[in-house]
N, C-alpha and C positions, 0 to 999 in steps of 0.2 A: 689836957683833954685826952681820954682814954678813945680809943679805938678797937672796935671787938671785928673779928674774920680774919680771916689769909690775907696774907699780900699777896701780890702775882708773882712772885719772884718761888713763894712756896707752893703753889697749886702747881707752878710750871716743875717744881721738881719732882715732886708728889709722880705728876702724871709719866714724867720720864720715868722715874723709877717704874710703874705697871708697865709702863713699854717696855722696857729690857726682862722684866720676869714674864713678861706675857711671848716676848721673844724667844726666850727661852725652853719655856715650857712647854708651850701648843705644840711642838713636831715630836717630843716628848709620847705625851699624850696620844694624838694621832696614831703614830708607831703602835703603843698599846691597844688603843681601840682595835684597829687594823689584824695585831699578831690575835688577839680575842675573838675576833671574828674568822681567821682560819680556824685556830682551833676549837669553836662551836662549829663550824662546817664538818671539820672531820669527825667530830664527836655526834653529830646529825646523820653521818653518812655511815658510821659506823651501827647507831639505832637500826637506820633502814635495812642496812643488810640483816641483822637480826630478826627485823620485822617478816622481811621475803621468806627466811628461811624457817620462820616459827611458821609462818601459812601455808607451807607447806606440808608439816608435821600435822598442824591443828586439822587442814581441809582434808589430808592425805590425798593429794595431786601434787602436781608440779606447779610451782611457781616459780619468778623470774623476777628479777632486778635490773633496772636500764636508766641507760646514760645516756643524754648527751652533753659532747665535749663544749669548751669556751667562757666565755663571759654571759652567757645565758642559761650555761649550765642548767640541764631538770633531771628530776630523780623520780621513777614512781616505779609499783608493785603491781605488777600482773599476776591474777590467781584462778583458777577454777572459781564457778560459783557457788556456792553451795547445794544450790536447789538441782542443777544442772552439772555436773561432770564438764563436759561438751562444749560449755562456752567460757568466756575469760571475764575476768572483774577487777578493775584498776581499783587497788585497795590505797582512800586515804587519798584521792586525788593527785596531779603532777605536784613534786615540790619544784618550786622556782628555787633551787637551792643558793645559784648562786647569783643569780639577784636580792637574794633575801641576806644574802652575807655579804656582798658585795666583793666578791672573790672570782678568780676562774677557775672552771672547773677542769680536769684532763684525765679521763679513761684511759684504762685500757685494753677495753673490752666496753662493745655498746650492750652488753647483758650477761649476768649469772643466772642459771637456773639451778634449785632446789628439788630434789626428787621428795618423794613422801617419806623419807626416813630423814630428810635434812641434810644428806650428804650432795654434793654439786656435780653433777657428772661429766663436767668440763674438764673437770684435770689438769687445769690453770692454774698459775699464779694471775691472779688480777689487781693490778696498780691503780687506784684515784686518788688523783695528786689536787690536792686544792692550793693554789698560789694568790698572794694580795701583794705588790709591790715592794718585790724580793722576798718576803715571808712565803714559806712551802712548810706545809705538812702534809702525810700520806695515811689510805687505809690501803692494808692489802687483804685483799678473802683470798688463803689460802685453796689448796687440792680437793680440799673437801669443802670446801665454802663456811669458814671460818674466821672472821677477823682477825686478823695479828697486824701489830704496830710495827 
């Protein structure tokens, strides 16, 4: 008499064997999603600044870039309005940057500003360091409010 299925002696290995590759692999993985996730934060933060400093060229006013520090980290774009000189317009709403990456964020400077020619007239180095569970990457906006790695 034929018998068709597993024995339990092979499903029980079967399954150990997923357990040790699944042991292995998830913190793997993790790590990756994780190091992915800084580096789209800093590649986000790097946009923004471009964004700031293009609105200022395009509105010819001043605009500003702002931070704040932590695990809450937000990012947004103060500008002139168009219609009005005189009053300000958060361009593109707060990003929850680093709720959305799940990162912390760390300044060093709570804002850059953009003259109308796109040069910064802080005359700073400014450091934002995004960190995820020992993973760090940085943008800095140079003297004249320029990205460099």
């Amino acid at each position: 008499m034929r018998t068709r299925g597993f024995t339990f002696i092979e499903v029980l290995i079967v399954m150990v064997l997923i357990g040790i590759i699944a042991a292995l692999g998830i913190p793997r993985i993790r790590d990756a999603i994780q190091k992915n996730n800084v580096h789209a934060a800093r590649a986000a933060l790097g946009t923004l600044v471009a964004k700031a400093r293009g609105a200022a060229v395009q509105r010819g006013c001043k605009s500003a870039i702002h931070f704040t520090s932590g695990s809450g980290g937000t990012v947004w774009i103060t500008a002139c309005k168009v219609s009005n000189s005189a009053l300000t317009d958060t361009l593109g709403g707060i990003e929850q940057l680093a709720a959305r990456y799940s990162v912390t964020l760390t300044a060093g400077a709570d804002s850059v500003t953009f003259m109308p020619n796109g040069v910064s007239p802080d005359n700073v180095m400014t450091l934002l360091q995004v960190t995820a569970s020992g993973i760090s990457d940085s943008v800095m906006i140079n003297q004249v409010g320029k990205v460099v790695r």
